[in-house]
C-alpha positions in Angstrom: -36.1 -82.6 -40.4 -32.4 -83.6 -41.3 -32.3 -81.3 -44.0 -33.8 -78.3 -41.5 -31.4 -78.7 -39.2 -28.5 -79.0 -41.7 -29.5 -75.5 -43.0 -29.4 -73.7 -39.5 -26.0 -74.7 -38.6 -25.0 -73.8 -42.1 -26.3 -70.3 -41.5 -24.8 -70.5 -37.7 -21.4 -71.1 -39.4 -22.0 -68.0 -41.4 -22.6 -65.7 -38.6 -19.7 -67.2 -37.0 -17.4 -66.3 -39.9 -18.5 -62.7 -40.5 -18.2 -62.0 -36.7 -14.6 -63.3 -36.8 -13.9 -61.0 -40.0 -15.4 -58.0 -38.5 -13.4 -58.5 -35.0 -10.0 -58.7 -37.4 -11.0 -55.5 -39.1 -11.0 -53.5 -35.5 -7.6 -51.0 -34.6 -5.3 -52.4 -32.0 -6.1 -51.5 -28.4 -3.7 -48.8 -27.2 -2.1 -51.5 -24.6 -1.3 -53.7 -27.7 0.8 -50.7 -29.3 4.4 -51.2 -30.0 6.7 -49.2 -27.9 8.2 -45.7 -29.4 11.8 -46.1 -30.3 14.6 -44.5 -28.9 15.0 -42.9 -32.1 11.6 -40.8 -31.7 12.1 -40.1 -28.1 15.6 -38.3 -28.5 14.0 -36.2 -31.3 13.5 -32.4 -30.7 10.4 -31.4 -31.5 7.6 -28.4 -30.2 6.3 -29.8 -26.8 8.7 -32.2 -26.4 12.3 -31.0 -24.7 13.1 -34.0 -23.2 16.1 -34.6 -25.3 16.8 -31.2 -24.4 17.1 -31.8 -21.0 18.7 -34.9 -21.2 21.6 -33.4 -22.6 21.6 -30.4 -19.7 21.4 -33.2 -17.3 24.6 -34.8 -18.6 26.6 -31.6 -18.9 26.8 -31.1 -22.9 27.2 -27.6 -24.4 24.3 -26.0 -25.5 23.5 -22.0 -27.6 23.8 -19.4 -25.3 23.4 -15.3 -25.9 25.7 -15.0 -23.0 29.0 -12.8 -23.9 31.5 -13.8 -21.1 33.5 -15.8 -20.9 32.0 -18.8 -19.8 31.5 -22.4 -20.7 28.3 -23.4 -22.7 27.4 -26.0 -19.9 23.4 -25.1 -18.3 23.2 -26.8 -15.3 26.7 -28.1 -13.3 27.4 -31.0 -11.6 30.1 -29.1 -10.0 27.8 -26.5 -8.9 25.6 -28.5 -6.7 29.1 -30.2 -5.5 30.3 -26.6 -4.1 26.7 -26.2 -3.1 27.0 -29.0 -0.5 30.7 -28.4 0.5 29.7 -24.4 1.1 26.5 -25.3 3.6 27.8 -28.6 4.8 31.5 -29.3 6.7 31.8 -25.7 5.8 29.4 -23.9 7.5 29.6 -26.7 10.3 33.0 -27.2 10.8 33.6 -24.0 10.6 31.1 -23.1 12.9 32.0 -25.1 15.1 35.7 -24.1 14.9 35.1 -20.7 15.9 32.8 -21.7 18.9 35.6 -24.3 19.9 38.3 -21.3 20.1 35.8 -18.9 22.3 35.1 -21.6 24.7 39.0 -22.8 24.9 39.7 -18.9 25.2 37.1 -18.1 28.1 38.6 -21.3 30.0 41.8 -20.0 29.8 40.7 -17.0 31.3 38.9 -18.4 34.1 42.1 -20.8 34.9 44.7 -18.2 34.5 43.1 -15.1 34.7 45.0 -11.8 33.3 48.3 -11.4 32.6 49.4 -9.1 35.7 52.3 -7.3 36.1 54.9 -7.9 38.8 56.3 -4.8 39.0 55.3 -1.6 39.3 54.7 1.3 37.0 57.7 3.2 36.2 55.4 6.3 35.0 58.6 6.4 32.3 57.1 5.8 28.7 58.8 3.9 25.9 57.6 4.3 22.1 56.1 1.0 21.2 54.1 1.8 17.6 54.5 5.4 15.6 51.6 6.9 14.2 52.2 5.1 10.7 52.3 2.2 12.3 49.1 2.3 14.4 47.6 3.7 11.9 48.4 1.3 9.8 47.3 -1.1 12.6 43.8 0.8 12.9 42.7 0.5 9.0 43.7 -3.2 8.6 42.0 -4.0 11.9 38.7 -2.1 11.5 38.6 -3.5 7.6 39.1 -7.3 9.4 36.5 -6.2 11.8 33.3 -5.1 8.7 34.5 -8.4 6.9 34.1 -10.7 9.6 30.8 -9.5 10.8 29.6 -9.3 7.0 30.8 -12.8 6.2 29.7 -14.3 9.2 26.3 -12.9 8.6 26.3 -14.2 4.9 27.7 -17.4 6.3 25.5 -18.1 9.3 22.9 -15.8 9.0 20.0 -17.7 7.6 20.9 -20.5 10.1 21.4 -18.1 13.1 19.4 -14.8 12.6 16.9 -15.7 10.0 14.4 -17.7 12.7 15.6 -14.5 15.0 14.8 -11.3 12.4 12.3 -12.7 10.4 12.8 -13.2 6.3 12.4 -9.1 5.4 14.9 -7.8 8.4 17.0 -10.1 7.4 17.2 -9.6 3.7 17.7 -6.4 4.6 20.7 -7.4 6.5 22.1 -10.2 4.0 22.1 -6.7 1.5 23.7 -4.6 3.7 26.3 -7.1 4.6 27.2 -8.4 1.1 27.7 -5.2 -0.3 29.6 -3.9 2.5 31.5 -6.8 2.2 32.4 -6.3 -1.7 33.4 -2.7 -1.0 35.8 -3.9 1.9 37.8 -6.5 0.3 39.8 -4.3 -2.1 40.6 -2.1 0.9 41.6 -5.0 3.1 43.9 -6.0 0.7 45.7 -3.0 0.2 46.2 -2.3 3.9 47.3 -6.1 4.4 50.0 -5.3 1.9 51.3 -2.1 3.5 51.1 -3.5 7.3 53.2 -6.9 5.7 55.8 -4.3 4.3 56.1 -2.1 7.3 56.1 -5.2 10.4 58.2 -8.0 8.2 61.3 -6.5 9.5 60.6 -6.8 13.3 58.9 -10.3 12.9 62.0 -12.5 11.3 63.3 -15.2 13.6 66.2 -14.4 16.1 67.4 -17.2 18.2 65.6 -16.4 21.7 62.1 -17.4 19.8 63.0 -21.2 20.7 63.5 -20.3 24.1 60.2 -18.8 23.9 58.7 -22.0 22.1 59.8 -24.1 25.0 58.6 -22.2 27.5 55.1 -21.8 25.4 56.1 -17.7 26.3 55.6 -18.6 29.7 51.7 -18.2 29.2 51.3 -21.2 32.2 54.4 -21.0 34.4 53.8 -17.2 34.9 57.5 -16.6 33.7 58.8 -14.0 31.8 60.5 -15.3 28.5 62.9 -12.4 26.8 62.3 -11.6 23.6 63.0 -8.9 20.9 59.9 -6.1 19.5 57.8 -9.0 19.0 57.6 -12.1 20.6 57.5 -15.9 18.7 53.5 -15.7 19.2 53.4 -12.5 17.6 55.2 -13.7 14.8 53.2 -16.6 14.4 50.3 -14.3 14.2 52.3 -11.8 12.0 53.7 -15.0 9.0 50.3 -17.2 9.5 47.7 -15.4 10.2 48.2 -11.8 8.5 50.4 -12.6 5.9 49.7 -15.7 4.7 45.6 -16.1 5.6 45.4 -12.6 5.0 46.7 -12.7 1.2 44.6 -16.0 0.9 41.5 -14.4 2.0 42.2 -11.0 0.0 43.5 -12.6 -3.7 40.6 -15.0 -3.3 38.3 -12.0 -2.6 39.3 -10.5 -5.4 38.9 -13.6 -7.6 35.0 -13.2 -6.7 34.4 -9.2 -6.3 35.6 -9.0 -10.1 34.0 -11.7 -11.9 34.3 -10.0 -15.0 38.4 -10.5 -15.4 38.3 -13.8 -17.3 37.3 -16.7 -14.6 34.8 -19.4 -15.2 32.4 -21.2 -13.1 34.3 -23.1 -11.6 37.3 -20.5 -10.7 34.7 -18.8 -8.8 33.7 -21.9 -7.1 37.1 -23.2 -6.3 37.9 -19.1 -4.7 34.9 -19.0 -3.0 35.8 -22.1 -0.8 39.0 -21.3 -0.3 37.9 -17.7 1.0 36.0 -19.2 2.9 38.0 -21.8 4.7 41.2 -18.9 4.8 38.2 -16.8 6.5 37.2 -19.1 8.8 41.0 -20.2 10.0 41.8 -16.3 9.8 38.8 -15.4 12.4 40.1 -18.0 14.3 43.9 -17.3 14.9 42.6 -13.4 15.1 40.5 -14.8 18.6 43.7 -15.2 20.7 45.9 -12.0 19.2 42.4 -10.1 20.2 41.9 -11.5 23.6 45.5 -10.9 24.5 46.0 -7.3 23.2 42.8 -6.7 25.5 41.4 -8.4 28.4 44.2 -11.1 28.3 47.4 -9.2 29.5 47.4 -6.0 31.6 48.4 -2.9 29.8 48.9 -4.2 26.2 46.3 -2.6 24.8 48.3 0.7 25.8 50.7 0.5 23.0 47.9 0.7 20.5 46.1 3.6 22.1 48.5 6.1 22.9 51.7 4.1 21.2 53.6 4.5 24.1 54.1 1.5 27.1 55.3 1.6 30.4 59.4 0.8 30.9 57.9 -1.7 33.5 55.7 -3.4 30.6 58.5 -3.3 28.6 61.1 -5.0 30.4 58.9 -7.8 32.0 57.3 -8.6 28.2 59.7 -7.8 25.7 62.6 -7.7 27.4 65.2 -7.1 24.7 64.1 -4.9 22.9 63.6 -2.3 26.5 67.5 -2.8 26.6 68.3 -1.6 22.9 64.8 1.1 23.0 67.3 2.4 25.9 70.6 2.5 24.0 71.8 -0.7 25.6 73.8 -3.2 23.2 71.7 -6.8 22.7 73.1 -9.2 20.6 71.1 -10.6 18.0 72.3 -13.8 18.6 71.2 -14.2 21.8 69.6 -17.7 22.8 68.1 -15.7 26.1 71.0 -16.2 28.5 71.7 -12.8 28.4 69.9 -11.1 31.8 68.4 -7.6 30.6 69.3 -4.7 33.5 65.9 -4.1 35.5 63.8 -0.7 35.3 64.8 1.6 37.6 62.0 2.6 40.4 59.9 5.7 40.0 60.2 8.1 43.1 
C-alpha cells in the first residue's frame, strides 16, 4: 500500500514538472513587452511620420519644391501668433475704436450743434482750392473711401455681415472687396504722394496755431480763432493723419499686394498688422475731418464743391489768410493780436 502510493505522487510530481516546462516555453503576453525605444520611435519609416511631424511641430527646416524666397519652416509658431493678434485686440480694439469716435462725434453734435455763421453772406466769392487741388482732393478721398469699406469688410465682415448675408453672398462680397482692395492701394499711394507735395506748403506751423491750441479752435466757446489757409486742426489732420498714417498704410500695402519682391513670412505678417493698426487709427482721425467738412460747420463743404467760399466764411474761419487772399499785408509772425478788417456788407 506504501509502495502504491509512493508511485502516484511520483508520477504527480512528473505531471507537475512538464506542466511548469510547457508554461516556460509560452511567448510573453503583449502587456509584459518591453517598451520601444526612443531610438525606433524617431525613426522615419512608411506609415510612420511621426518623427516627421515632430520636427514641423518644433519649427525645423524641412525639402520643399517651393521657388521663393521663403524659409523652409512648414508650420509657424509665428503664424498662429499674428493669427490671434489679427482677430483678437485687433479686430476688437479696433472695432471698438471706431464705434467710440462715432458715438463721441454724434454727442458732440447733439451738444453743440453746427458750426453757424454769425455773419451774413457777402455773395462775394474767394478762391479756396483750384482745380488741381480738388482734384487732387477728389482721387485721394474716393481711393480712402473703396479702401475703408473693402478693409472693413475683410476685417469685420465675417463677424458683422456673415450671420447677415449668409456664407455664399458673402463670399461673394469678401472677393469683391479684396480685390478691389489690391487694385486700390497702389493708386492710393500715388495720390497720397502728390496731395503731400502739393498741401505741405500751406500746412507748416506759423505762430497763431498756439493761439489756436489754447482756445481748442474755439470748437466750445463759439469763438473765432484767426488763423492762416489752414488752421492747427487741419494741420494735425494734414502731418498725422495723411501724411504720416497715410504712407504707413500705403508702403505697408505695398509690402503685401507684391509678395513676390523678396519678403518672407514673417515681413508679411509684421506689414499686415501694421496696416492694419495705421488703418484702423487712419479711419479714425478721417471721422472728425469728414464730419466737419460736412454736417459739422456751415458752408465748408463749399470750398470742395465749387472751390470757391464766401468772404463772410472766410474771414470768420480763416481769418488771415481772407486778409492776404485780398491783397492785405499779414505778418507771418503773427501770435493772433493782429485784428483782420471785417467783410464789407453786401447791398
Amino acid at each position: 500500500m506504501n509502495s502504491l502510493t509512493f508511485a502516484r505522487a511520483r508520477r504527480g510530481l512528473a505531471l507537475l514538472a512538464v506542466t511548469a516546462c510547457l508554461a516556460g516555453a509560452q511567448p510573453a503576453l503583449a502587456a509584459d513587452a518591453p517598451p520601444a525605444t526612443s531610438e525606433a520611435a524617431t525613426l522615419v519609416q512608411p506609415g510612420n511620420n511621426a518623427a516627421t511631424f515632430r520636427d514641423v511641430r518644433r519649427g525645423e527646416n524641412q525639402s520643399i519644391t517651393f521657388q521663393a524666397p521663403a524659409d523652409r519652416t512648414l508650420i509657424q509658431a509665428s503664424g498662429e501668433r499674428w493669427r490671434q493678434l489679427r482677430n483678437g485686440p485687433i479686430t476688437v480694439w479696433g472695432g471698438w475704436m471706431l464705434v467710440g469716435v462715432f458715438i463721441a462725434l454724434a454727442a458732440f453734435y447733439k451738444l453743440r450743434g453746427k458750426i453757424m455763421l454769425e455773419g451774413k453772406p457777402t455773395g462775394r466769392l474767394i478762391e479756396r482750392f483750384n482745380s488741381v487741388e480738388r482734384m487732387a482732393h477728389f482721387v485721394l478721398a474716393g481711393c480712402f473711401v473703396l479702401l475703408a469699406l473693402s478693409g472693413l469688410t475683410m476685417l469685420f465682415g465675417k463677424h458683422v455681415l456673415l450671420p447677415l448675408m449668409g456664407h455664399t453672398l458673402f463670399g461673394w462680397l469678401a472677393w469683391v472687396a479684396k480685390n478691389l482692395h489690391n487694385l486700390t492701394g497702389p493708386l492710393f499711394f500715388v495720390s497720397t504722394l502728390f496731395f503731400v507735395a502739393l498741401f505741405a506748403r500751406d500746412n507748416v506751423w506759423q505762430r497763431v496755431d498756439a493761439l489756436w491750441i489754447r482756445k481748442a479752435g474755439g470748437l466750445l466757446s463759439g469763438e473765432h480763432v484767426p488763423s492762416w489757409r489752414f488752421n492747427f486742426g487741419e494741420k494735425t489732420w494734414f502731418w498725422i493723419g495723411v501724411t504720416i498714417l497715410g504712407l504707413i498704410v500705403g508702403i505697408s500695402g505695398l509690402v503685401l499686394d507684391f509678395p513676390g519682391l523678396g519678403q518672407i513670412r514673417q515681413d508679411m505678417q509684421l506689414a499686415h498688422l501694421v496696416h492694419s493698426v495705421g488703418a484702423i487709427l487712419f479711419m479714425s482721425l478721417s471721422l472728425g475731418h469728414i464730419y466737419i467738412g460736412t454736417i459739422g460747420m456751415e458752408r465748408a463743404i463749399d470750398g470742395m464743391k465749387s472751390g470757391y467760399v464766401d468772404e463772410t466764411w472766410a474771414l470768420e474761419h480763416h481769418a488771415y489768410w481772407y486778409e492776404t487772399a485780398r491783397g492785405r499785408k499779414v505778418s507771418k509772425d503773427d501770435d493772433g493780436t493782429h485784428t483782420p478788417a471785417a467783410a464789407p456788407n453786401h447791398h
